[in-house]
KEKE-3310 file (N, C-alpha, C; in steps of 0.2 Angstrom, whole numbers, plus 5000, padded with zeros to 4 digits):
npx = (5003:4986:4973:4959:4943:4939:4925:4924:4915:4920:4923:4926:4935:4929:4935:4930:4938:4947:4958:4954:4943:4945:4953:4941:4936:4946:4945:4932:4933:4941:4932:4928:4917:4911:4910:4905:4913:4909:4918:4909:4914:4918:4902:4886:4883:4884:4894:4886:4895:4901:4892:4887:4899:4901:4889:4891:4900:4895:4890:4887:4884:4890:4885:4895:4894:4905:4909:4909:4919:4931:4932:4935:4946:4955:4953:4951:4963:4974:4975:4975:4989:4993:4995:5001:5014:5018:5019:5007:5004:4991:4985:4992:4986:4972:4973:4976:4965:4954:4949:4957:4953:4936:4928:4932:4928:4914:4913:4919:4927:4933:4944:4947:4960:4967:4977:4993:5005:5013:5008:5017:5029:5043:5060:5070:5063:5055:5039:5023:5021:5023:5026:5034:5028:5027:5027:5036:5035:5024:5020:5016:5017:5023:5012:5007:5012:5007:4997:4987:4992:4984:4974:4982:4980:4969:4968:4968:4978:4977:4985:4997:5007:5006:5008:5003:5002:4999:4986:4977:4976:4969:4956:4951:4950:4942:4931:4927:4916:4923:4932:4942:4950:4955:4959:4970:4976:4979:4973:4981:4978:4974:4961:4949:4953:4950:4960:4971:4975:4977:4979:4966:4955:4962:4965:4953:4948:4961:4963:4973:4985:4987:4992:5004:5022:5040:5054:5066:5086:5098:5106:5095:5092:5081:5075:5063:5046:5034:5021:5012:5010:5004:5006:5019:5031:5042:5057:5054:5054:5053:5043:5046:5051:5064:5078:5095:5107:5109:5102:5089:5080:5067:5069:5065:5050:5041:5029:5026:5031:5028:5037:5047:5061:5075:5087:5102:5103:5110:5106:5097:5101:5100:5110:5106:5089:5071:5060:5042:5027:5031:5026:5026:5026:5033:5044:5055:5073:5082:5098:5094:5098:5094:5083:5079:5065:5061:5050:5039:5042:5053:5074:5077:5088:5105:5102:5101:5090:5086:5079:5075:5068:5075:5086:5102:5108:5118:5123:5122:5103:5091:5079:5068:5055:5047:5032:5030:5029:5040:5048:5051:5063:5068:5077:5065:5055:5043:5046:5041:5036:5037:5033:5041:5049:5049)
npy = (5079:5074:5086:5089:5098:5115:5116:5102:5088:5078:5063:5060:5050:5045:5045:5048:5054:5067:5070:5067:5076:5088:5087:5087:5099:5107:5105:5110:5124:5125:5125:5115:5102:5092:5078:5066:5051:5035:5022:5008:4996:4987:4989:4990:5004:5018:5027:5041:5052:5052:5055:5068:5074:5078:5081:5095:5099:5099:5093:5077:5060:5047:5028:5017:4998:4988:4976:4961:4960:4967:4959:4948:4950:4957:4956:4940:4936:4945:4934:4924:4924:4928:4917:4907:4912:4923:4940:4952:4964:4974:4986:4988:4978:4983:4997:4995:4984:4988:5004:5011:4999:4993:5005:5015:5012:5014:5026:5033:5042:5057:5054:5058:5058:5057:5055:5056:5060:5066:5068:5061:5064:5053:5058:5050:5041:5045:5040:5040:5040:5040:5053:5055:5063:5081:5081:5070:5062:5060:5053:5040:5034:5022:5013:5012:5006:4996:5002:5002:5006:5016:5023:5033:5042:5049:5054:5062:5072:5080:5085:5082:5092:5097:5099:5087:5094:5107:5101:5100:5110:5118:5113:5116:5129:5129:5124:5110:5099:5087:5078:5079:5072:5065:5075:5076:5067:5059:5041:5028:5015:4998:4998:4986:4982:4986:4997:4987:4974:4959:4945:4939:4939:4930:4916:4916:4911:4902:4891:4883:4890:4893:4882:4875:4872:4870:4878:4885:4885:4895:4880:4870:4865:4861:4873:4879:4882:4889:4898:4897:4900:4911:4923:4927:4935:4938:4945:4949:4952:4955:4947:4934:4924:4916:4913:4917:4922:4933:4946:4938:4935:4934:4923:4914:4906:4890:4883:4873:4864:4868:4875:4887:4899:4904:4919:4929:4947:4949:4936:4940:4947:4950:4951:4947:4943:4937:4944:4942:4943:4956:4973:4986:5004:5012:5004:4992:4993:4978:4974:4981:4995:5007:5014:5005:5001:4992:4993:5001:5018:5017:5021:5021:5008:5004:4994:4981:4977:4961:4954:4939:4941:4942:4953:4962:4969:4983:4982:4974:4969:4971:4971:4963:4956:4944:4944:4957:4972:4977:4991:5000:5011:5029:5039:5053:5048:5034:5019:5005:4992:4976:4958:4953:4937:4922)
npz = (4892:4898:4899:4908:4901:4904:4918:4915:4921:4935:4945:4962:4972:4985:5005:5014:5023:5027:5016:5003:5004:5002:4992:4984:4986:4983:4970:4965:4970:4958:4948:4941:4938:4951:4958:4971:4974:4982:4989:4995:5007:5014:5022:5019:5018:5017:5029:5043:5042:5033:5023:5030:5026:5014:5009:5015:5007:4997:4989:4974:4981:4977:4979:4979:4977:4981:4990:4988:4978:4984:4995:4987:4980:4987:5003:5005:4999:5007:5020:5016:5012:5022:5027:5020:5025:5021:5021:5016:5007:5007:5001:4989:4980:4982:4975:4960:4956:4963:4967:4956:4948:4945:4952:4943:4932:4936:4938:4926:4913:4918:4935:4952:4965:4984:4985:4990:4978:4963:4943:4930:4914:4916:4913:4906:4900:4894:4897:4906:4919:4940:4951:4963:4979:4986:4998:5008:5018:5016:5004:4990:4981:4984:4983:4971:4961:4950:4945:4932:4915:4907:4916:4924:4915:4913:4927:4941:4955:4964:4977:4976:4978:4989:5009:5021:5034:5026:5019:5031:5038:5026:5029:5040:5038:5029:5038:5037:5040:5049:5061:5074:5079:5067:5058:5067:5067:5057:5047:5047:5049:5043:5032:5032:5042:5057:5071:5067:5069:5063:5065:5073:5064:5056:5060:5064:5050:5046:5056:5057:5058:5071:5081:5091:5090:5086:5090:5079:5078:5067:5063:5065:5077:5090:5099:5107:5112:5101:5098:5088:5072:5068:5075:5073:5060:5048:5055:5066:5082:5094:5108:5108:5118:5119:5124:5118:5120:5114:5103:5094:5079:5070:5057:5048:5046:5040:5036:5032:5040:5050:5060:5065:5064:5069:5072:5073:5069:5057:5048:5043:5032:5015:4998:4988:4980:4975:4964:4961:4949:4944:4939:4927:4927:4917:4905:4906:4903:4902:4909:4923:4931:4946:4960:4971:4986:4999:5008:5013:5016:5021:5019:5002:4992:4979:4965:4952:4943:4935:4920:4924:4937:4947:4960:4962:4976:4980:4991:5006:5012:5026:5026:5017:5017:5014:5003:5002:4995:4983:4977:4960:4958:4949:4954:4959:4953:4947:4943:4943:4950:4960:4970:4984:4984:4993)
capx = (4998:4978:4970:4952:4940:4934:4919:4923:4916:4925:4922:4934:4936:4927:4936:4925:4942:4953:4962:4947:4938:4950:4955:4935:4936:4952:4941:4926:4935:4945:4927:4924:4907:4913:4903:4909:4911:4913:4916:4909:4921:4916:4897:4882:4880:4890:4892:4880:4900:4905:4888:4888:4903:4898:4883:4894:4903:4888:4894:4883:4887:4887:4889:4896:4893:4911:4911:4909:4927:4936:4935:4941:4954:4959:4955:4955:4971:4979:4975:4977:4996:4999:4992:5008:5020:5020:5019:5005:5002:4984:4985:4997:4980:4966:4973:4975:4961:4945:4949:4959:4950:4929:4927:4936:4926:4909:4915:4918:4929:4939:4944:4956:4959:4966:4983:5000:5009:5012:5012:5021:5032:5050:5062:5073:5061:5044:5034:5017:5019:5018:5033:5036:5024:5031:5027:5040:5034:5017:5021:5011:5020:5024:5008:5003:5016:5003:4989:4985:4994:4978:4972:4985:4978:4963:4968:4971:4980:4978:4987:5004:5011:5005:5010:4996:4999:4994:4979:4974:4974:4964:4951:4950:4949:4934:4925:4924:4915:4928:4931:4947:4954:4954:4964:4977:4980:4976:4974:4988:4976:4972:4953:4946:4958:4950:4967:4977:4977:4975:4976:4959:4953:4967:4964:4943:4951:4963:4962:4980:4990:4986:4996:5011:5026:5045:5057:5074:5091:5101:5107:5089:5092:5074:5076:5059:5041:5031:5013:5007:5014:5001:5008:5025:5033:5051:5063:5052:5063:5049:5038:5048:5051:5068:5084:5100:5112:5110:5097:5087:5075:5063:5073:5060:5044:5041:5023:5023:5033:5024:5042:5051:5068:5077:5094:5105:5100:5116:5105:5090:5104:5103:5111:5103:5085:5068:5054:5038:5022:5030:5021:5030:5023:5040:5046:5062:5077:5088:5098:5092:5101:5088:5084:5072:5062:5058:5047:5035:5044:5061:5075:5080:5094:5105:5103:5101:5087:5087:5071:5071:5067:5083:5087:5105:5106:5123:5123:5118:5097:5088:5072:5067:5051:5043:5024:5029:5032:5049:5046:5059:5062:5074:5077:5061:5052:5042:5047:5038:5038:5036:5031:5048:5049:5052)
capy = (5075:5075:5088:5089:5104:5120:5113:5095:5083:5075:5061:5060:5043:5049:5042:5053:5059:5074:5072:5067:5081:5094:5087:5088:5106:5112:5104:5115:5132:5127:5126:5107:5099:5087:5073:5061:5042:5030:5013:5003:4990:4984:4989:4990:5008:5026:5032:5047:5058:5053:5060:5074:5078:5076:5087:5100:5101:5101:5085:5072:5057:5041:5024:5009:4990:4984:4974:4956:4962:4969:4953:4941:4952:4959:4953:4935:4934:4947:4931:4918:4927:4927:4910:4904:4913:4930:4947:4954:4973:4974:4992:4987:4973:4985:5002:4993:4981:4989:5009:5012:4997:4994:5012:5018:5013:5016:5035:5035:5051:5059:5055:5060:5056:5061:5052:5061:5058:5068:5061:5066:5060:5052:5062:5048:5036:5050:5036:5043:5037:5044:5056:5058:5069:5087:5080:5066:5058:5056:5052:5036:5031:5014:5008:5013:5002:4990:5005:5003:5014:5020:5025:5038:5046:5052:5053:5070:5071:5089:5086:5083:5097:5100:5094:5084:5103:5112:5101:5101:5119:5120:5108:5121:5136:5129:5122:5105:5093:5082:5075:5085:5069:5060:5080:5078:5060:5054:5035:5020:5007:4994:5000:4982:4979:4993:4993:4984:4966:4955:4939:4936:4935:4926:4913:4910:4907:4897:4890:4878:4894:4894:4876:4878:4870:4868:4886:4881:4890:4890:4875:4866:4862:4865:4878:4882:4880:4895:4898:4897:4904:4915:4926:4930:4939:4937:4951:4949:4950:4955:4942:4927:4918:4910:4916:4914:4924:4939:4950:4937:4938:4927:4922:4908:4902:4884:4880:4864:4858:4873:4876:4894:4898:4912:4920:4935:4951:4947:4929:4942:4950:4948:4957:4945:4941:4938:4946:4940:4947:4963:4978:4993:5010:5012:4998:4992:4988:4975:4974:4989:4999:5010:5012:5000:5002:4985:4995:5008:5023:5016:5022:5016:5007:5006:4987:4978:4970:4957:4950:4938:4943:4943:4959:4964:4975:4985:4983:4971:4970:4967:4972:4961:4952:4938:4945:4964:4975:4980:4996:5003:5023:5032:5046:5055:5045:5026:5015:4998:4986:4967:4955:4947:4931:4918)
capz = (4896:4895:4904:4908:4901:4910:4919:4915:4925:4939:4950:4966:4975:4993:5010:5019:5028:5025:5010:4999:5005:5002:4984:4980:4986:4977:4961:4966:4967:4949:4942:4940:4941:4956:4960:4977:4972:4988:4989:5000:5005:5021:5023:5012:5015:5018:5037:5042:5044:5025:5020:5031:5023:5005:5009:5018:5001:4989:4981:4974:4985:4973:4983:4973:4983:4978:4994:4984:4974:4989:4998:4983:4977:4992:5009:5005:4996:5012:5023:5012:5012:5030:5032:5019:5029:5018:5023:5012:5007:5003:4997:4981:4978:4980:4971:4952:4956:4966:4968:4952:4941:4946:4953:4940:4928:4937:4936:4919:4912:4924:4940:4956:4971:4988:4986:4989:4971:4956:4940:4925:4911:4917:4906:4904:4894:4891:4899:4909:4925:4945:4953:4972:4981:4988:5005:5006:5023:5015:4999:4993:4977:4984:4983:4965:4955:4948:4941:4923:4913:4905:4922:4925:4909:4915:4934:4946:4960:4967:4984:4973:4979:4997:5012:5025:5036:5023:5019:5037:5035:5022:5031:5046:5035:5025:5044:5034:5047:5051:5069:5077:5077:5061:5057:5068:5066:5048:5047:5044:5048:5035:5031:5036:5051:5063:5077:5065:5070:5059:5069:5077:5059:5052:5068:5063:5042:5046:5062:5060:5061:5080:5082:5093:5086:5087:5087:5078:5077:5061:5062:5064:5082:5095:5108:5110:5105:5097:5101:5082:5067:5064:5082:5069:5055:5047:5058:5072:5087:5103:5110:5105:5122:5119:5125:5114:5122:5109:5102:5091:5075:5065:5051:5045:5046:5038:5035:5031:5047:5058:5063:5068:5062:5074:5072:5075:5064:5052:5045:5037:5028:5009:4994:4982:4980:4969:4965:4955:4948:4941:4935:4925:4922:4914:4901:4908:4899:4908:4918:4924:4938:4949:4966:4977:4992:5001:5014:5015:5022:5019:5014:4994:4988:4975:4962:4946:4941:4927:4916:4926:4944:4953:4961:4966:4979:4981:4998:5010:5015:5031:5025:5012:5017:5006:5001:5004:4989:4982:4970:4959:4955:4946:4958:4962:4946:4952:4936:4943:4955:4962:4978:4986:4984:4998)
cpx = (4991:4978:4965:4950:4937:4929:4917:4922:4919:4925:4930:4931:4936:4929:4928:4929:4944:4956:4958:4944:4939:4952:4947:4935:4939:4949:4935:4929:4939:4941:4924:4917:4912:4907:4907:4908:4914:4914:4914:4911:4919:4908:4893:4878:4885:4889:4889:4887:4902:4898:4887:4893:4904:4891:4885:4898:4899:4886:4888:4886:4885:4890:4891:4899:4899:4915:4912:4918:4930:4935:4938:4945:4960:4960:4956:4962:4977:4980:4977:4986:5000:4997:4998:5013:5020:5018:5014:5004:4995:4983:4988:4989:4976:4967:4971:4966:4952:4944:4950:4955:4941:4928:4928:4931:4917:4908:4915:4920:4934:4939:4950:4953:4964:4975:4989:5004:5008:5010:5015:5025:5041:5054:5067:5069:5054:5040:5028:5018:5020:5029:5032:5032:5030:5032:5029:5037:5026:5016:5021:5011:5021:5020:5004:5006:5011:4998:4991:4988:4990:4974:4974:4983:4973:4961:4972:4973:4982:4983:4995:5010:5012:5008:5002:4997:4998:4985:4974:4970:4971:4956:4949:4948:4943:4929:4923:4923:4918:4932:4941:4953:4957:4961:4969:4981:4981:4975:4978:4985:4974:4965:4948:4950:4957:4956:4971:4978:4975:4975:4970:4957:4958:4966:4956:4946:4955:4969:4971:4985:4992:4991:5003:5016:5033:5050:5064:5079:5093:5104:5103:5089:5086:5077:5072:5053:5040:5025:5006:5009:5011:5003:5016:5026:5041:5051:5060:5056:5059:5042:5041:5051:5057:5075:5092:5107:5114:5102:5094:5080:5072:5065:5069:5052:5043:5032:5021:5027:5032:5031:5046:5057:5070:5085:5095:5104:5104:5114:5098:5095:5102:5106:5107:5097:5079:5062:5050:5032:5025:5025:5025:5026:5030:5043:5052:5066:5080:5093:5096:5093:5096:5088:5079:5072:5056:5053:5045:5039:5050:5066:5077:5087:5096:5104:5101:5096:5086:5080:5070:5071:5070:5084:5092:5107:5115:5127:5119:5111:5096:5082:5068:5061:5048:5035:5024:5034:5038:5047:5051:5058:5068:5074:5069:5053:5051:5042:5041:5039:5033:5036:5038:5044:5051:5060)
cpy = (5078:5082:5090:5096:5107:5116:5108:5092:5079:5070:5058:5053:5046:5044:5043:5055:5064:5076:5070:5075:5086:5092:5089:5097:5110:5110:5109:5121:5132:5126:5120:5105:5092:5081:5067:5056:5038:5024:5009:4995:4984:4984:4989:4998:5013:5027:5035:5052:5058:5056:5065:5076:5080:5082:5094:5104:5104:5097:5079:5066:5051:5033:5017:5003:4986:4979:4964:4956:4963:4962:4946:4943:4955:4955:4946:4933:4936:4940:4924:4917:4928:4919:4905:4906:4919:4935:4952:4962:4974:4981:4991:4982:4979:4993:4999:4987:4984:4998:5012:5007:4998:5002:5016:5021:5012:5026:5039:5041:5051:5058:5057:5058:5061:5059:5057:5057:5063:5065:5066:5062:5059:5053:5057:5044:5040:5046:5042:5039:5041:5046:5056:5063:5072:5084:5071:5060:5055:5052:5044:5033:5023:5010:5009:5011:5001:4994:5003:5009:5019:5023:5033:5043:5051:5053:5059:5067:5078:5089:5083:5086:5099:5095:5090:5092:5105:5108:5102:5107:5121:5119:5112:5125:5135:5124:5114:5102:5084:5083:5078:5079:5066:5068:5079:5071:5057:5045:5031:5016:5004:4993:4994:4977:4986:4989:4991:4979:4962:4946:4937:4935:4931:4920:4911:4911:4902:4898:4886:4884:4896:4888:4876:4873:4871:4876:4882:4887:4887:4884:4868:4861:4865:4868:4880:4879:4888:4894:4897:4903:4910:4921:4929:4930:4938:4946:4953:4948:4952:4948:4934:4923:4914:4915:4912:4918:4930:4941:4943:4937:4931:4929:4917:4905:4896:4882:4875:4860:4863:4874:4885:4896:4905:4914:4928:4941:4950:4941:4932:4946:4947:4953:4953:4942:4938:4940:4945:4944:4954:4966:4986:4998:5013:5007:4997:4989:4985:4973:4982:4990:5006:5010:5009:5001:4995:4985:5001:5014:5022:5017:5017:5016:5006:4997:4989:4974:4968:4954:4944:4934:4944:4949:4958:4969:4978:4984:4976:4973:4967:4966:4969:4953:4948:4941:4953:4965:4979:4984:5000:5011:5024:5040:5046:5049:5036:5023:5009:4992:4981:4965:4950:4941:4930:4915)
cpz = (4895:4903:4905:4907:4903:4912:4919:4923:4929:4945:4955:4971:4981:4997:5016:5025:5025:5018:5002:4997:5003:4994:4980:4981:4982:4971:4962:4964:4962:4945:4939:4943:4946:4957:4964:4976:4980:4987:4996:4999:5012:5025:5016:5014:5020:5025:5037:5042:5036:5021:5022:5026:5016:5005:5011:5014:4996:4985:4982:4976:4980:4976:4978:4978:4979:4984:4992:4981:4977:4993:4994:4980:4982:5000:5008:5004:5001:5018:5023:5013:5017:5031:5029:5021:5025:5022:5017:5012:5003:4997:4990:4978:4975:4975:4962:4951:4959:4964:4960:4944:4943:4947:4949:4934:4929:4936:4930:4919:4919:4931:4945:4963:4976:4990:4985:4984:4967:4949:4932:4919:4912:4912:4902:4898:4891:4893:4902:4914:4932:4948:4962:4976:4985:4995:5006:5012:5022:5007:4996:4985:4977:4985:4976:4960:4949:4945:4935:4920:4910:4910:4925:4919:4910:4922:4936:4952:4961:4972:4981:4976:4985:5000:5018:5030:5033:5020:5023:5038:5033:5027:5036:5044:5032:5032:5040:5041:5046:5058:5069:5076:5074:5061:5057:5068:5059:5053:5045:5047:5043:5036:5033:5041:5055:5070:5073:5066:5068:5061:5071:5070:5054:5055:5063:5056:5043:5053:5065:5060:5067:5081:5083:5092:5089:5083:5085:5077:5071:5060:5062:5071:5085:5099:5109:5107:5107:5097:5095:5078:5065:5069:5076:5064:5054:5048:5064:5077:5094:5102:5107:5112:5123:5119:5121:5116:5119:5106:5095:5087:5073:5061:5045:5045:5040:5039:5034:5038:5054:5061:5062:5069:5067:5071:5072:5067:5056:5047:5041:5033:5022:5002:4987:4982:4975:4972:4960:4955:4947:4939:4934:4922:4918:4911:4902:4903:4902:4904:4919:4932:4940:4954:4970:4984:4994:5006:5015:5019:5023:5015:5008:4994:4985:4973:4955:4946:4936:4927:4920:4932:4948:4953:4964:4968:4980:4988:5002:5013:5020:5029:5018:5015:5015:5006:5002:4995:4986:4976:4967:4957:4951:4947:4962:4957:4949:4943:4937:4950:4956:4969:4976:4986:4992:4996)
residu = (UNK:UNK:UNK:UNK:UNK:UNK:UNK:UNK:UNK:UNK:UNK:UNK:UNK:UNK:UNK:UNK:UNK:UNK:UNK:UNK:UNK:UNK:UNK:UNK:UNK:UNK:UNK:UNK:UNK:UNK:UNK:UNK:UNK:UNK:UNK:UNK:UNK:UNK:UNK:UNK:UNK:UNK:UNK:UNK:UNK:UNK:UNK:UNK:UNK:UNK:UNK:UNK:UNK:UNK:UNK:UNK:UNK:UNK:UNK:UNK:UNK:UNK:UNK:UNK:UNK:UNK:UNK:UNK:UNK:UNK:UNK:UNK:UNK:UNK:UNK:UNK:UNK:UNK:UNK:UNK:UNK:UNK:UNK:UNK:UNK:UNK:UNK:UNK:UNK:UNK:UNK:UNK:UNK:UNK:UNK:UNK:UNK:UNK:UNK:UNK:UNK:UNK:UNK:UNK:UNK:UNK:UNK:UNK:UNK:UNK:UNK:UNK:UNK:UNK:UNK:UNK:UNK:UNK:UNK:UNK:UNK:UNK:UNK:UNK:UNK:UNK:UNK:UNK:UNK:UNK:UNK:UNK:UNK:UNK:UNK:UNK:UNK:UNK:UNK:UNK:UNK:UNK:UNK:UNK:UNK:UNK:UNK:UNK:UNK:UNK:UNK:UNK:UNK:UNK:UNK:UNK:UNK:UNK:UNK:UNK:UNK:UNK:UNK:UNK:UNK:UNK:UNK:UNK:UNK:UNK:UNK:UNK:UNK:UNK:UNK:UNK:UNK:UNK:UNK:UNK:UNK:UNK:UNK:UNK:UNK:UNK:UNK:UNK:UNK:UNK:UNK:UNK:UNK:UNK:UNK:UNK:UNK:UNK:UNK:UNK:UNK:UNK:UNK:UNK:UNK:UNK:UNK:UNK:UNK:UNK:UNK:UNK:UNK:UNK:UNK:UNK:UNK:UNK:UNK:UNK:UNK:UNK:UNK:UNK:UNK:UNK:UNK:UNK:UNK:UNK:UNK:UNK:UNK:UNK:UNK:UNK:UNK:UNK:UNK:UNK:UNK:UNK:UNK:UNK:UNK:UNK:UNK:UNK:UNK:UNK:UNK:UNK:UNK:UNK:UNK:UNK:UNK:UNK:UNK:UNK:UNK:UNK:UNK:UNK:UNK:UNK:UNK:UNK:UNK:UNK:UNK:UNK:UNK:UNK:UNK:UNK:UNK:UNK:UNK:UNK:UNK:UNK:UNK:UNK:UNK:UNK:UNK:UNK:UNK:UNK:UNK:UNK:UNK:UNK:UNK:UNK:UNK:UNK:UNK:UNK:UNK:UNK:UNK:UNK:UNK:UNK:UNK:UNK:UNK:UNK:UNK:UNK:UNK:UNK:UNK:UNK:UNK:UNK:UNK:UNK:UNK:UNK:UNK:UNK:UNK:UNK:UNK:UNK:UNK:UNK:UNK:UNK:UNK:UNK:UNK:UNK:UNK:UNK:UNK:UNK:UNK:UNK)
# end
């Protein structure tokens, strides 16, 4: 693997939280010229806390207006995606597309970021692609299928190896000015969903998602109406208003006849599914046996997936959402992954 020269140059992809901060610092005392690239994704200019802390550092703060890009690659398309009944992962969008591609290449030469991931070459095939981070519960592999594999070439990931307590610690130790907060919480909102709710603006794009409708059981009998598709998600099972006599979930959503499919947790089961839009840091050969993860943070299990797109799962799934990303590994090792199909 490539490794950059004493005192090479190095811009780090600045949140202006924690784990930013703490990767531009561990670059500072191994002797790199640092220099802090933000994006601005959401405003037309850095906060006064993300400059504080870029000036706290020493670091040249360079702001790049990729808000024109983030909203037709990313946010449209996350909205557009629930607005067909999908379930989208915006973060799979904007790494390969905004963070990893424009930013990348406003940087020029080397960059790293704040991302828990290794990366390394998978012994089985000597590919260059990204390994598991040490700290398992932060570990952020499942959103970097889709990088360019020329990207990983020229791309650090100091925080590899730590876990989010020992960067904390770091962060404490060097007095960085960061809100006590932000420390002991990190963030798992999605960067322009403050709270997480992504209805009110799904609601003013598209307004017919609100239009209450007709809830069916498997057999396509009404037993309820539904307040507007945009209010549910397939395995939803709180806030659905209609009693069946047993624990029931959203099993469907129907867009074109605004209707709401329900049933007992045993009808989101599948062992067999598809998935489109691959992307392999690893050249698969198929059928190719590996382990899949259909959910952030969930466990992997074991399948076959064939050229073309069909995953079988060894096992029965519940967790197999249409617009959420299914990523495959081999062991610790992330080969590639694809958006479930409906």
């Amino acid at each position: 693997m490539k490794t950059p020269e004493p005192g090479a140059r190095i811009g780090v992809a600045f949140s202006g939280g924690v784990d930013s901060a703490v990767t531009a610092r561990l670059l500072q005392d191994a002797g790199y010229a640092v220099e802090a690239w933000h994006m601005l994704t959401c405003s037309a200019e850095a906060d006064p806390a993300t400059r504080r802390l870029a000036y706290a550092l020493g670091l040249p703060l360079h702001c790049v207006d990729l808000r024109a890009t983030f909203e037709r690659e990313v946010v449209a398309p996350f909205f557009e995606a629930y607005a067909a009944g999908l379930t989208p992962n915006p973060c799979v969008r904007c790494n390969p597309r905004v963070k990893f591609g424009l930013l990348r290449r406003e940087i020029g030469g080397w960059m790293a970021t704040g991302h828990y991931v290794a990366k390394g070459r998978e012994p089985q095939s000597g590919a260059l692609t990204l390994r598991c981070a040490a700290d398992a519960a932060k570990d952020q592999s499942y959103f970097l299928y889709a990088l360019p594999a020329d990207a990983l070439e020229t791309t650090l990931f100091p925080l590899a190896g730590m876990t989010r307590a020992d960067v904390v610690a770091l962060a404490r130790r060097w007095s960085l000015p960061i809100p006590e907060e932000k420390l002991a919480s990190g963030s798992q909102d999605v960067c322009f969903l403050p709270g997480g709710d992504y209805r009110p603006e799904l609601l003013r794009r598209y307004p017919e998602t609100d239009l209450p409708g007709d809830i069916l059981d498997l057999s396509g009998c009404v037993i309820g109406r539904h307040d507007g598709l945009a209010h549910y998600t397939r395995g939803q099972r709180k806030g659905l208003h209609v009693a069946l006599g047993e624990r029931a979930f959203v099993v469907a959503c129907d867009r074109e006849r605004n209707t709401l499919t329900l049933g007992p947790r045993e009808a989101l089961q599948r062992k067999t599914f598809r998935v489109g839009d691959a992307a392999w840091l690893v050249p698969p050969s198929f059928p190719l046996r590996c382990e899949a993860v259909s959910r952030y943070h969930h466990p992997p299990f074991d399948c076959t997936v064939h050229a073309d797109g069909t995953v079988e799962a060894d096992s029965p799934q519940t967790l197999l959402t249409p617009g959420q990303a299914c990523v495959f590994y081999r062991g610790d090792w992330l080969l590639g992954g694809a958006t479930i199909l409906p």
